[in-house]
N, C-alpha and C positions, 0 to 999 in steps of 0.2 A: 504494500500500500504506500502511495506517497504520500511524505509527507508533511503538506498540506493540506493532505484531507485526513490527518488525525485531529484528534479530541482530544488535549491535555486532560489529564484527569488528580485529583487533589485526595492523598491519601490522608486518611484520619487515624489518629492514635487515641486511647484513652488514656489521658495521666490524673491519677487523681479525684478520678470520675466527672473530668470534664474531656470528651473529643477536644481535640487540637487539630490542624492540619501540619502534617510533617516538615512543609517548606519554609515553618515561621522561626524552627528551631533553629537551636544554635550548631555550628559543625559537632561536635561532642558528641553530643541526643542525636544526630543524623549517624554519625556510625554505630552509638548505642543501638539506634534501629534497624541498622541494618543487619548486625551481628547476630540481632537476636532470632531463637530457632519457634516456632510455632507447632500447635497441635491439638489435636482434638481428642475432648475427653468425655465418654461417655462416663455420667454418673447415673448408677442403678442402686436401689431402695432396697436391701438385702428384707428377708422375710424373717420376723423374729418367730420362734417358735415358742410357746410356752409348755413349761416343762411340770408337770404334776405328780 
């Protein structure tokens, strides 16, 4: 695709509990972000059994 006919697009972080966008930060925080590894985690509700 050329590019010209891209769409910049504005990545958001949470710090804090507030989104930020990445480009506002300082060089530091821009490789802290980049460094850093992601992943997904499923949390499941284990079944308590009761015992008598």
């Amino acid at each position: 695709m050329e590019k010209d006919k891209r769409t910049r697009c504005e990545i958001y972080s949470r710090v804090v509990g507030f989104l930020t966008p990445v480009s506002q930060w300082n060089k530091g925080k821009k490789e802290e972000f980049r460094d850093r590894r992601t992943f997904d985690r499923v949390l499941e509700k284990k079944a308590q059994v009761a015992v008598h």
